[in-house]
SEDOLO-448661 format. One record per atom (N, C-alpha, C, O): x, y, z. Coordinates in steps of 0.05 Angstrom, whole numbers, plus 5000, padded with zeros to 4 digits. Layout:
REM residues N
XYZ;...
REM end
This chain:
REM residues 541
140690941484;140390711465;142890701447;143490911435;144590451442;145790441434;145890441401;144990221393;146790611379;147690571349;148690381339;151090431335;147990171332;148289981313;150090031288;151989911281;148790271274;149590321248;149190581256;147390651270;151790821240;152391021235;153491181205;155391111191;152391321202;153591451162;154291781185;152791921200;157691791178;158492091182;158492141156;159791971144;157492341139;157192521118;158292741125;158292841147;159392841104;160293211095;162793221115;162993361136;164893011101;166393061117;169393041110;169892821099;171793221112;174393071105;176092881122;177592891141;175092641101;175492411121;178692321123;179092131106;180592371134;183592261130;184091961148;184291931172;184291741122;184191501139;186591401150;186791181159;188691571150;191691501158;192091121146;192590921159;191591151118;191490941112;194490851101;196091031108;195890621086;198790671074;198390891047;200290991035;196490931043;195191181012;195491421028;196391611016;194891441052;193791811068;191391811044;191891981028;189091681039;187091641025;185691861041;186491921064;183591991031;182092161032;178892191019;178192270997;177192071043;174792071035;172692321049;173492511063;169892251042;168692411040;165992431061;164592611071;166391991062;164691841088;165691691105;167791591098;165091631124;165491331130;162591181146;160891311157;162590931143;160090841158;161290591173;162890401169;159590681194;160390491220;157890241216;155890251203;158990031232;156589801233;158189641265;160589591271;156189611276;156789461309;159589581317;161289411318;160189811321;162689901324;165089911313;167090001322;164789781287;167789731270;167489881242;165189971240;168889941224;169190071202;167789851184;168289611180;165790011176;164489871148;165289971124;166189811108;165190151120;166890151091;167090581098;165690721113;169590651076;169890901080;169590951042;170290781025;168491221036;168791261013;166691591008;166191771024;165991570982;164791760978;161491780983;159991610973;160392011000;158192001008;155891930990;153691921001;156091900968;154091760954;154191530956;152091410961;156391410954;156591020955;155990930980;154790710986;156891120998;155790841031;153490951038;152590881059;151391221017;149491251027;147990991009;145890911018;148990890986;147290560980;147890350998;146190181002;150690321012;150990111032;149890191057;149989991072;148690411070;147390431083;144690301083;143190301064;143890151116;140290111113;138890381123;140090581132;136390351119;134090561122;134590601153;134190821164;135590331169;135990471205;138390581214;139490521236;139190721198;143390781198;142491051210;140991181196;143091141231;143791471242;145691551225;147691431216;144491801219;146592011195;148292271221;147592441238;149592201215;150592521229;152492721206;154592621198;151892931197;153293071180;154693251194;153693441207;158293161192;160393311204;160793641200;162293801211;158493681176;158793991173;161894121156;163094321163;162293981139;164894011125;167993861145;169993811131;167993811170;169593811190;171293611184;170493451167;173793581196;175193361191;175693041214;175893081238;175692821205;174692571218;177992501219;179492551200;178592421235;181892241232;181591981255;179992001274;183091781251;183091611279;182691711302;181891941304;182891591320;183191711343;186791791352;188591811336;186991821373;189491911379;191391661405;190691551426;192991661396;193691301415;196291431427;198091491411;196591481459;199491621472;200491271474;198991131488;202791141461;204390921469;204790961498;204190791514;205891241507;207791261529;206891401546;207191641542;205391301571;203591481587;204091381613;205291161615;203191511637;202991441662;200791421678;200391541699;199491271667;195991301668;195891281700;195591461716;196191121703;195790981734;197291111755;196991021779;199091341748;199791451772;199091811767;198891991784;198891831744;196992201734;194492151750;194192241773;192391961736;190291951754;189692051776;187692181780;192191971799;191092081832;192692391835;193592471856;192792511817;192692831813;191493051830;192493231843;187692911826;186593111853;186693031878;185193161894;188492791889;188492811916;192092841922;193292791943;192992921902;196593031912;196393201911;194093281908;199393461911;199193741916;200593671877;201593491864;199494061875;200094091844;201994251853;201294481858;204494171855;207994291852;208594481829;210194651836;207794491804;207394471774;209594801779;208994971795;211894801764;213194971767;214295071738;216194941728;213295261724;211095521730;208095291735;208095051732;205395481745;206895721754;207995861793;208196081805;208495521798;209895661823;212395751824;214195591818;212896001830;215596071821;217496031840;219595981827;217996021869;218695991892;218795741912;216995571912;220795731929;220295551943;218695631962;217395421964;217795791981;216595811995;212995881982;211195921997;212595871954;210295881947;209395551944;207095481949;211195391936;210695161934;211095001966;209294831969;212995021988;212594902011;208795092034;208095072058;207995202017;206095282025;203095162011;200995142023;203795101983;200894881972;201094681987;198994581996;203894591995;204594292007;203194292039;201694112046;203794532058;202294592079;199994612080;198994552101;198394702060;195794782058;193694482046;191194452050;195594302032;194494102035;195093832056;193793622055;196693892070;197393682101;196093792107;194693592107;194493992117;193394162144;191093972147;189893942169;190293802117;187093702122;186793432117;184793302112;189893352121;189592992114;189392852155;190092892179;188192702141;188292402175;191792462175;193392492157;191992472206;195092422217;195792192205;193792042202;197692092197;199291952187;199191752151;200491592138;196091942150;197091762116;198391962085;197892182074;199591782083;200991872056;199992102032;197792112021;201892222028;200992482015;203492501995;205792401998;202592661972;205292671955;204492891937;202292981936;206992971919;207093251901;207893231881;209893091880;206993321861;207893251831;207993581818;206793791821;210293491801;211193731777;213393841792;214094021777;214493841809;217294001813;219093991800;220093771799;220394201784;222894281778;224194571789;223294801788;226994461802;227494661822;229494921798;230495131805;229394791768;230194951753;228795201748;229895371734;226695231758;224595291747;223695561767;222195741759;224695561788;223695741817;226295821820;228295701813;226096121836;227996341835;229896241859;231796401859;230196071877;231795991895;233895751882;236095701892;232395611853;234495471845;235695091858;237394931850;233895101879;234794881891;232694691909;231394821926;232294481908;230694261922;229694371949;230494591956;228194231964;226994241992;229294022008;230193841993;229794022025;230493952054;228193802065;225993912062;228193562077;227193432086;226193642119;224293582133;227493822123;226293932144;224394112144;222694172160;224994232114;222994412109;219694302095;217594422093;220593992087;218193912089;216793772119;214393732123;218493742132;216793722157;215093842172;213393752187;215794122165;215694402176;212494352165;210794292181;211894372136;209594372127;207494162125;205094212123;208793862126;207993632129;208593542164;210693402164;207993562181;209093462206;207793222212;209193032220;205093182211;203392902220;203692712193;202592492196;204292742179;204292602146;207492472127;209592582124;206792242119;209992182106;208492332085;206192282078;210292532076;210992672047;212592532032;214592402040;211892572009;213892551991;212492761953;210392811941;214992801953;214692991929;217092961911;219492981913;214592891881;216692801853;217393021839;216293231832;219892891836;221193061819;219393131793;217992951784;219393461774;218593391746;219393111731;217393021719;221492991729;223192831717;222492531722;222992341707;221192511747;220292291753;222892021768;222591821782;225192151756;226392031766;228492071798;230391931805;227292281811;227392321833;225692501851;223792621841;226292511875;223592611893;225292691918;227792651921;223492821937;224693011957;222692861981;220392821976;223992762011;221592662026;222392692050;224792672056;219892772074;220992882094;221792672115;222392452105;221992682138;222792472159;220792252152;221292042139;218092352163;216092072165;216591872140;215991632141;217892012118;216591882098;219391742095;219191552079;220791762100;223491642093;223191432120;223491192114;222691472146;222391312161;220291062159;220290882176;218591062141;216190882138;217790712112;217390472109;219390872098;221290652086;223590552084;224790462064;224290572113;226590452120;228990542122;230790402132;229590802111;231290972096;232891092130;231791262143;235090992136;236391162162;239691122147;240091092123;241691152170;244091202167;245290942162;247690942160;243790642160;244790482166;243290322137;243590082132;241990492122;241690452100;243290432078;244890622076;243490272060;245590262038;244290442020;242190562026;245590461995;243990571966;243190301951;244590111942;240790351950;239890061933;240089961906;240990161895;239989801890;241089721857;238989991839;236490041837;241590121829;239890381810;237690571825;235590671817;239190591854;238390841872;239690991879;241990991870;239191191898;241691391907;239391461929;236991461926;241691561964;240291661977;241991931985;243591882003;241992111979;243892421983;243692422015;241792352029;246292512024;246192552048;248292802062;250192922051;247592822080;249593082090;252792992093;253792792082;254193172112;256093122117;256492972150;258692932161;254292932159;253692752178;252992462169;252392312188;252992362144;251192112134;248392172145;246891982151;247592422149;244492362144;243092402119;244292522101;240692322114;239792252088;238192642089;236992752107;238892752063;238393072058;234993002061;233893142077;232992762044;231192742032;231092742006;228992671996;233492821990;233092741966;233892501953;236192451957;232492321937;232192051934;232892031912;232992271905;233591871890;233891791861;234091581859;234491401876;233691571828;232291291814;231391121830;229491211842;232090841837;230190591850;228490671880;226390601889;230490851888;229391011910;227891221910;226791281931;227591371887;224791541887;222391361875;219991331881;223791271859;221691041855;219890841878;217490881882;220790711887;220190631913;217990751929;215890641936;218790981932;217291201953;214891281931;212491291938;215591331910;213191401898;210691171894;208291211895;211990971890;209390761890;208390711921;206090661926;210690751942;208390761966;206590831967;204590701971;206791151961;204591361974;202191261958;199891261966;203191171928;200791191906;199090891924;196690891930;200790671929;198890441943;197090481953;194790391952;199290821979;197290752007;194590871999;192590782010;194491081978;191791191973;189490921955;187090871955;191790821941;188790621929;188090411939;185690331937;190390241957;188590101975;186990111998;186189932013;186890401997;185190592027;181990542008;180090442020;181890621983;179590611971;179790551947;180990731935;179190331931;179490251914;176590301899;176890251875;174990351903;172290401889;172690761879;171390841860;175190991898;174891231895;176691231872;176691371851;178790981881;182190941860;180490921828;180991041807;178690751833;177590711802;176190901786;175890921761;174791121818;173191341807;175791541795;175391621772;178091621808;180091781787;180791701767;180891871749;181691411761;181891161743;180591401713;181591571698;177391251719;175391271709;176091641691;176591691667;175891801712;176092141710;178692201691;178392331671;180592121697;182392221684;182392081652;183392211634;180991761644;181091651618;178791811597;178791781572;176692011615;174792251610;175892461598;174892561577;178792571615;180392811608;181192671585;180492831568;182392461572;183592381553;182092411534;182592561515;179692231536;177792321512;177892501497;178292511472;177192741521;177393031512;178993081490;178193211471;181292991492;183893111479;183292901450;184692961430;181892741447;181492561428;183792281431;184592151412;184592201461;186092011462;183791761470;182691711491;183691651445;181691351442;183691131457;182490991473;186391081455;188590931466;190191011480;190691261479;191790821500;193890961514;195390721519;194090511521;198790721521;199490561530;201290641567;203590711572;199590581582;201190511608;205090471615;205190271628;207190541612;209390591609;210490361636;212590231638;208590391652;210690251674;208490191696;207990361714;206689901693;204789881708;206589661728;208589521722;205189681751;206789601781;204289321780;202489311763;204589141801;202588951814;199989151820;197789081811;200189321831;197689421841;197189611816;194789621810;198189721806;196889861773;195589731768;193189781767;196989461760;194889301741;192489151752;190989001739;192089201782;189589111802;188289351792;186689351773;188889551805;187789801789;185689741766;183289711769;187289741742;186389731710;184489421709;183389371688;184389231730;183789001729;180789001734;179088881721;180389151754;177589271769;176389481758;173989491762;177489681743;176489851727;175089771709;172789851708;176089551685;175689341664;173489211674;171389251664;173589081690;171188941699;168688991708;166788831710;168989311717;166689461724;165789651708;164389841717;166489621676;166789721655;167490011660;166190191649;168690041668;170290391673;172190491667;173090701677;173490281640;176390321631;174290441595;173090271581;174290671588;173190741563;175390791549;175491001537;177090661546;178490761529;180590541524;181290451546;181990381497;183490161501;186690231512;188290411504;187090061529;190090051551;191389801544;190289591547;193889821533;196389661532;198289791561;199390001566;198089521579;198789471603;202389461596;203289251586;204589751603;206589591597;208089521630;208789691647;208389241632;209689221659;212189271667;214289221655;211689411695;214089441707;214989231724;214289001719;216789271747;217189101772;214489191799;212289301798;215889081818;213889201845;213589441843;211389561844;216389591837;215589881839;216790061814;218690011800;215490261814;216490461793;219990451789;221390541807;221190331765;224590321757;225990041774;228189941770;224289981789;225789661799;225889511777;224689551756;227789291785;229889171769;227888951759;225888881771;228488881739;226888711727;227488461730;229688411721;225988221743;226987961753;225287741732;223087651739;226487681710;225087471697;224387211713;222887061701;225287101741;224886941738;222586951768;221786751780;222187111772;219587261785;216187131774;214687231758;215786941786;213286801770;210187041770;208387051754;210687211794;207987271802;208287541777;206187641768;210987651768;211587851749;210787761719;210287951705;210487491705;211187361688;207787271675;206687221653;206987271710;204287131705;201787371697;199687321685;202987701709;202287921710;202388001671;200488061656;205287991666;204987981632;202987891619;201188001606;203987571626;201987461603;199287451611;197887311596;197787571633;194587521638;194287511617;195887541598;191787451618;189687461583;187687801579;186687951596;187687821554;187588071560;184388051555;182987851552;183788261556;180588291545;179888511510;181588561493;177388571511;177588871494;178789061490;179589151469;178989171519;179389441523;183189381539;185289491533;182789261550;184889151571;186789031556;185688891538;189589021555;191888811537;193888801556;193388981572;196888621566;198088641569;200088601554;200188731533;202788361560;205388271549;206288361539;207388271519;206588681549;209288811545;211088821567;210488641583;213288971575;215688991595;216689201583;216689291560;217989291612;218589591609;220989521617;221289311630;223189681611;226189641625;227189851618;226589971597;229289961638;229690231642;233190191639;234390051655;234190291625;237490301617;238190531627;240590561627;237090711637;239491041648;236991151669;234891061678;238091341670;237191531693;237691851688;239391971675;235891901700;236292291693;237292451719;238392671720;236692301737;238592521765;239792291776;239392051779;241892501782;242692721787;244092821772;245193011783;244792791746;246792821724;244592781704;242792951705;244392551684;243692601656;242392351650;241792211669;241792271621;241692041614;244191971606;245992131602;244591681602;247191571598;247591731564;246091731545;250991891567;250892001548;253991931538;255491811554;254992011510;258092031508;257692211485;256492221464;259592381504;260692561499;263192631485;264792491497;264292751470;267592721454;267893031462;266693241460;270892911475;271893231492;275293141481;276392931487;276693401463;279193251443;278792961439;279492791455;277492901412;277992651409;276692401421;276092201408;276092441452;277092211465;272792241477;271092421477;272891961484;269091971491;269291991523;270991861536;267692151533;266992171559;264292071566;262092151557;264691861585;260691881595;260391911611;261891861629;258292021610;255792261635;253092081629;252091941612;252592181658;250692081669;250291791673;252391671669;248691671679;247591411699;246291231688;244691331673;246290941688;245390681671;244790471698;246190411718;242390411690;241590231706;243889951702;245889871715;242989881685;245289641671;247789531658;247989761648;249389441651;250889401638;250789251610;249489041610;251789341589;251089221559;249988911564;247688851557;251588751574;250588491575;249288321590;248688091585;248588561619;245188521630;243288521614;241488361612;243688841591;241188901572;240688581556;238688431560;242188541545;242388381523;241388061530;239887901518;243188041557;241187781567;238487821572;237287611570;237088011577;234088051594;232988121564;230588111564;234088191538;231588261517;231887991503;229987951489;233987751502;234387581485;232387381514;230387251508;233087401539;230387181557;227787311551;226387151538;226387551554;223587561562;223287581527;220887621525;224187571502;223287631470;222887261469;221487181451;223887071484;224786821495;221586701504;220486491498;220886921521;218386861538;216286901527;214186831539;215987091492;213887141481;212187421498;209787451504;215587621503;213987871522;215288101494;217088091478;213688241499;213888481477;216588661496;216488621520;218788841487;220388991506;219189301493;218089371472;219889391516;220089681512;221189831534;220189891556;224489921518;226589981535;226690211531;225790291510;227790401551;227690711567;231290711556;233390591562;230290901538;233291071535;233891291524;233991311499;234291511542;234891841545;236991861526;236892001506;239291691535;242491831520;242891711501;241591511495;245091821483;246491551459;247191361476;245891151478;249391411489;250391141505;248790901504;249590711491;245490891525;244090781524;242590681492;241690451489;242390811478;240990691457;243690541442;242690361429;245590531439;246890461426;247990131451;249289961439;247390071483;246089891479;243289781480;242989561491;241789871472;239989701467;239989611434;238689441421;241389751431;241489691400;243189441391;242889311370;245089411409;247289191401;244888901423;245488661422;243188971432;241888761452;238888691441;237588501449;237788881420;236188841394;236888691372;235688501362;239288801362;240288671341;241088351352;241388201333;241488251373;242387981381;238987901384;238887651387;236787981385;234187901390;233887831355;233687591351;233887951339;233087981312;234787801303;233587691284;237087701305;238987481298;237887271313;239287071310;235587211330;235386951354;232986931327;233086821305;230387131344;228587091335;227287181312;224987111309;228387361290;227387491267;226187751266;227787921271;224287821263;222988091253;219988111262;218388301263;220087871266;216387911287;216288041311;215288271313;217287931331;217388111351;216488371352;217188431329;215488591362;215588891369;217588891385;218088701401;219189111381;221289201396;221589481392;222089611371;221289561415;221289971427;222590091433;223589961451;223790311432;225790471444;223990731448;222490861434;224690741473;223190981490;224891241495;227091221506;223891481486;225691731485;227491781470;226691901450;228991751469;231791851450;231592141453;231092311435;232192191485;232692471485;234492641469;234092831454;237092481478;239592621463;240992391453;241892191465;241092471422;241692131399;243192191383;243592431384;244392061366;245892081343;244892001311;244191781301;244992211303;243392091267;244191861258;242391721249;247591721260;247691541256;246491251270;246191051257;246091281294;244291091297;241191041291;239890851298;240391251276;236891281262;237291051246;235590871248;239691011225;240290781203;239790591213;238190431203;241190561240;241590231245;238790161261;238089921263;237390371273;234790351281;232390151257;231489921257;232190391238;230990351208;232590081207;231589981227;233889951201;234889681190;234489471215;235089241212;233589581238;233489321262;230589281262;229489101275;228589521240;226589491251;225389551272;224089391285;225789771278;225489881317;223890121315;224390331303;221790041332;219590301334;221890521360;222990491382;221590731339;221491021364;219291051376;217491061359;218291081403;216391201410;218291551421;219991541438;217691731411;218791981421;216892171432;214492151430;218292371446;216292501465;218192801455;220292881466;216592931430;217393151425;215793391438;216793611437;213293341452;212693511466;214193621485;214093871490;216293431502;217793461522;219393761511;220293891529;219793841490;221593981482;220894301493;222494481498;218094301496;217494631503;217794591527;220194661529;216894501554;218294611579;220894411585;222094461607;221494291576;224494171585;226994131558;228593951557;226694311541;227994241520;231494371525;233694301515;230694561542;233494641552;234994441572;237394451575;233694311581;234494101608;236193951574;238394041567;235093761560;236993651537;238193781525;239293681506;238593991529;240794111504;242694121532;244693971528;242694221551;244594161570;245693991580;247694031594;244393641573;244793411570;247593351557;249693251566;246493451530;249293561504;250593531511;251993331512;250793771522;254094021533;254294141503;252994161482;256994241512;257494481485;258794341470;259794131478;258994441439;260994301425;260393961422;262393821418;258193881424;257093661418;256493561391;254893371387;257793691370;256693711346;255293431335;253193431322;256493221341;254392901332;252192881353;250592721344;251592941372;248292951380;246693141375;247593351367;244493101377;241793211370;239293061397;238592841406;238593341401;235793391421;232793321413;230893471411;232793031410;230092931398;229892941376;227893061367;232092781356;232092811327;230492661316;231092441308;227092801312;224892671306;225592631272;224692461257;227392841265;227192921232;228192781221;226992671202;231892691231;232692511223;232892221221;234292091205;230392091247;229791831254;227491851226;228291711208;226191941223;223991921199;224791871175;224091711159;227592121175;227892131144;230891851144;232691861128;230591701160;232791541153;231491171159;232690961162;227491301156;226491021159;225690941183;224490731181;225691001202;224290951232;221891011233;221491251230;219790871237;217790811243;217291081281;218191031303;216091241275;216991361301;214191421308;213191511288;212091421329;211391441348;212191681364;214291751373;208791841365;209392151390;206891931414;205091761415;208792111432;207891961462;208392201486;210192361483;206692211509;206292501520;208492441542;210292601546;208192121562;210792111577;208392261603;209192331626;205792291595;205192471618;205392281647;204892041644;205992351667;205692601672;208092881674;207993101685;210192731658;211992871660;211393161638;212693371640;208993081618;209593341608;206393341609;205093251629;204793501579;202393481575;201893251569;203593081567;198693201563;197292911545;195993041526;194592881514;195693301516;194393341501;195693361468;197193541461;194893141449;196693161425;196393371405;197893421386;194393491412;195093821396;197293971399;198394091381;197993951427;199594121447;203193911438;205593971440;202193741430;205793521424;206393561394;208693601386;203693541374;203893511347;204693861345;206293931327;203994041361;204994321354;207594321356;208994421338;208694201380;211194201385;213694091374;215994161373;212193841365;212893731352;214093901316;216293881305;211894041310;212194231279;213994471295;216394501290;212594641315;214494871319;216794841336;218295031341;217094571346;220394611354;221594841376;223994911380;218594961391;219795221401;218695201434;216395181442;221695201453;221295291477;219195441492;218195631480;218395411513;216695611528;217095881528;215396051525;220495931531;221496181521;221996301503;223396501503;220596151473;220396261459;223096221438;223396281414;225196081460;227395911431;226995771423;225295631434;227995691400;227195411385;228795241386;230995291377;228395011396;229494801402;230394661370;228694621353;232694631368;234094461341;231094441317;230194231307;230294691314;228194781293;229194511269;227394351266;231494451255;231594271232;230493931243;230393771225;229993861260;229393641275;224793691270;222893551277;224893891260;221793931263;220193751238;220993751215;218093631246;216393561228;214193601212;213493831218;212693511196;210393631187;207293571196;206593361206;206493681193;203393591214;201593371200;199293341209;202593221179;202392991174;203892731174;202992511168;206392781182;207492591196;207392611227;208292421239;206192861244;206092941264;202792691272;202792571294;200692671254;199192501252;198692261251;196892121261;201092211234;201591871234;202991751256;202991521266;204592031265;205591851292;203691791323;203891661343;201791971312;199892021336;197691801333;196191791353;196891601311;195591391303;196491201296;197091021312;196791171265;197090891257;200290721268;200490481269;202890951277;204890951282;204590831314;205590621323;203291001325;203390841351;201890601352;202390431369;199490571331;197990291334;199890091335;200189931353;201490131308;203189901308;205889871335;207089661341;206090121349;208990051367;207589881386;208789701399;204389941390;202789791414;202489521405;201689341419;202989491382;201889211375;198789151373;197688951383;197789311361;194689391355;193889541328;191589611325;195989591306;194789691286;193389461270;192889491246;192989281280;190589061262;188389091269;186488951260;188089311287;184789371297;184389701301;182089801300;186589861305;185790171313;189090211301;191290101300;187290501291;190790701277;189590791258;189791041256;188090671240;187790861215;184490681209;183790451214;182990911198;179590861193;180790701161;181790811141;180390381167;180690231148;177890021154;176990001177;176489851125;174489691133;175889471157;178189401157;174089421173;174389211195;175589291218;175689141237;176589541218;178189621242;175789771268;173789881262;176489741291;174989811306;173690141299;175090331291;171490161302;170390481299;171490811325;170090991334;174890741328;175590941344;176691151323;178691131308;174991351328;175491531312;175291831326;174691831350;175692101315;174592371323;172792611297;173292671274;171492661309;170792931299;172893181315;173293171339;173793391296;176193671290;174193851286;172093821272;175394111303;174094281290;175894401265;174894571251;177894331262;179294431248;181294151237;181593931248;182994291201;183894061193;186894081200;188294281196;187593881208;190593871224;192793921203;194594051212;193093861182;194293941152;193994131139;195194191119;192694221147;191894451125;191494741140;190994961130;192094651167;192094951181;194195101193;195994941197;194895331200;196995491207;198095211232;196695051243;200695261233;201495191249;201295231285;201395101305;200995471278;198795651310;196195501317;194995411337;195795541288;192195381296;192395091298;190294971302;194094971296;194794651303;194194621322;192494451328;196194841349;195794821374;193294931389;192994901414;191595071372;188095041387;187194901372;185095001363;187594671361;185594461357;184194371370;185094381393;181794261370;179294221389;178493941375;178293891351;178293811391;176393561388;173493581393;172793621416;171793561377;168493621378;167793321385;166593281407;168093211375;166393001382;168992761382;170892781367;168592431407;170692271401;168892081403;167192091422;168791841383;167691481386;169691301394;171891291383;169191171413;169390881424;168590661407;166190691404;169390441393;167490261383;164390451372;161990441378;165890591356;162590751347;160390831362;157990881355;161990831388;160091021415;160791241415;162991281405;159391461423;159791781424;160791691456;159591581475;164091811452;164191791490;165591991493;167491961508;165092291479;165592561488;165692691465;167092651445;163092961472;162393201455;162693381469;161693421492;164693531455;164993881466;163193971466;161293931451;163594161489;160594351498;161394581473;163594661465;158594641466;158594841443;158395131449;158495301431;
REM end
């Protein structure tokens, strides 16, 4: 039976309000915030049929909102191989999960692997398309990179997409090949991309009632973690069939900002693509939103994000850009044109500095309404936090990334880099940026205990600390995990902070996120999480 009306009592209530106000209650009514205050006063605005639940001293905060997620392709998790390196340490421990799961698929359908980094395993180096044959023989394989932006694939699977000697490299792809022009199997950008949304198709349009049951499973795991919101990073045509049928068969628990991609994962963005346009602006529902756009400015393999570098004096750039400054600038001044929200992908300075000259020409067209995003800022420059803060530009950052890949960006650097910085969450804050933590899963975790720690301790898997002065405090570690991302989603007028009238997504802590060791940040536990003032996950006690 559903709760109408709810009084949480005995509780420290933090409403991530513009005060960081601090109450004592809050009471729910038809799922939205009825008023928050001290447990004597909303026990008079309470009626005689209000469910009491007493939090037991515990602490209440919003819920938890990832901007930057990969919902729609983490999901099919239990039917790929787990690559996840640690803790496979080897290549031959990992081309053996990969064998052990071909041994039991139908001859010829699609199979794939997630979490590889070959940094990571004592051989140091990728798979060979032969050696995944060896283990995949009846099956197109394909297997993603950690990074997402490339993948390793054996014959079948490169042959099912077309991929021979007579193949070109496609716009913001790469196909590695021997010294024969044959293709190694290793793929990058538009082309691991590509391959990766095959495999993910061929499994959901094989079953789309099972696609919705992982759908479903994995927005469960989120709960857990206290993620009430998520935003989707790069939904394809069939993602958003996906999330379309889930929604409608009410099996989306949790609210999704749809951000669109092209056909496939990192393809090029074609504004004048009607069936892409028409995908944006659907109409959204409750739970369901779209009219955002995703656009991708660099690339991470085989080199870096687009970076510059000063080697005597003079600037060097490294690594790879989908675009050129005045592609960017035309595509955010047409689709901000079209009434589409952007949210642009950029690893290096290079890249943010243009999107920044292709923002600032948006904010000169159209003004300050708009949302406008910048995704990552792996490796950045303090001086551009200023011009961030003055364009008005949400960071969404992914400081979790820092404990298992924080060395991959400092190597980004190089040495002697002294004007960049490795996720300068400290200095984008303290110079006015509105910044947003986001997990990026599946490239890293989803759990924001596990990002807000990392976020405060700044410290490697191995135990170095990643640019420790870049660290934050576990109350701005909060705001970015709520009311900060409400607003990058374009939703803090309804979820981000327990204010009257805002939807009732909230959590019960067993512990208070401010006020505890920094250690104990990272076993934080979510006891209890509301939906619209639904209980839609209690820890087992």
């Amino acid at each position: 039976m559903e709760v109408q009306e709810l009084l949480i009592t005995n509780a420290v209530v933090r409403s991530v309000d513009d005060d960081d106000s601090v109450h004592g209650a809050v009471l729910i009514e038809s799922g939205s915030i009825a008023a928050v205050g001290s447990e004597a006063n909303l026990r008079l605005k309470a009626s005689n049929q209000a469910a009491v639940f007493d939090a037991g001293g515990r602490t209440v905060v919003p819920g938890f909102i990832d901007a930057h997620n990969h919902m729609s392709f983490a999901a099919f998790a239990p039917v790929t191989v787990n690559c996840m390196t640690p803790p496979l340490a080897s290549m031959d421990e990992v081309l053996e999960v990969i064998r052990a799961h071909c041994s039991n698929l139908v001859r010829g359908q699609w199979a794939s692997g997630f979490g590889f980094d070959m940094s990571k395993i004592r051989e140091k180096r990728t798979p060979s398309r032969y050696e995944l044959d060896e283990v995949s023989p009846n099956n197109p394989f394909f297997l993603v990179d950690v990074s997402g932006h490339a993948g390793y694939a054996n014959t079948a699977a490169l042959e099912a997409a077309g991929i021979t000697q007579c193949t070109p490299d496609p716009w913001g792809g790469g196909v590695e090949r021997d010294g024969h022009g044959l293709a190694t199997g290793t793929l990058m950008g538009t082309t691991a991309g590509l391959l990766n949304s095959i495999s993910w198709e061929d499994y959901a349009e094989r079953d789309w009632d099972h696609a919705v049951e992982l759908l479903e499973s994995k927005a469960k795991q989120y709960l857990a973690v206290g993620l009430t919101g998520v935003g989707d990073a790069c939904v394809t045509a069939k993602g958003a069939e996906l999330y379309r049928r889930a929604d409608e068969a009410g099996r989306l628990p949790l609210t999704m900002q749809q951000i669109h991609g092209g056909d496939f994962l990192f393809d090029r963005q074609d504004l004048g693509n009607h069936a892409v346009l028409e995908r944006i602006h659907r109409k959204g529902t409750r739970m369901l939103r779209g009219g955002a756009m995703k656009v991708f400015v660099d690339r991470a393999y085989p080199d870096s994000g687009a970076i510059h570098q000063i080697h005597d004096g003079c600037v060097k750039h490294v690594g790879t850009n989908f675009y050129n400054p005045r592609e960017v600038r035309d595509i955010a001044l047409r689709a901000t044109g079209l009434g589409i929200d952007l949210v642009v992908h950029a690893m290096g300075n290079c890249a943010i500095d243009i999107i920044l000259d292709a923002y600032e020409a948006v904010r000169e067209t159209f003004g300050r309404q708009p949302v406008l995003r910048l995704e990552h800022a792996f490796v950045a420059e303090t001086r551009q936090a200023t011009r961030m803060a003055e364009l008005d530009i949400d960071l969404v950052a992914n400081p979790g990334l820092a404990h298992n890949v924080g060395d991959l960006f400092s190597g980004w650097r190089g040495e002697n880099q002294n004007h960049l910085k490795v996720i300068p969450v400290r200095s984008m804050i303290d110079a006015g940026v509105r910044v947003s933590f986001a997990s990026d899963h599946p490239a890293g975790t989803f759990s924001p205990a596990e990002i807000m720690w990392t976020a405060v301790a700044r410290r490697h898997l191995t135990g170095v600390s990643i640019e420790p002065e870049e660290a934050v405090t576990a109350a701005e570690a909060l705001r970015a995990f709520t009311i900060h991302a409400a607003q990058a989603s374009g939703r803090d007028s309804e979820e981000g902070s327990l204010e009257k009238g805002k939807r009732a997504n909230f959590l019960v802590l067993d512990r208070d996120p401010l006020t505890c060791t920094t250690d104990d940040l990272r076993r934080l536990q979510v006891d209890r999480t509301y939906v619209d003032g639904r209980l839609a996950h209690q820890r087992a006690e």
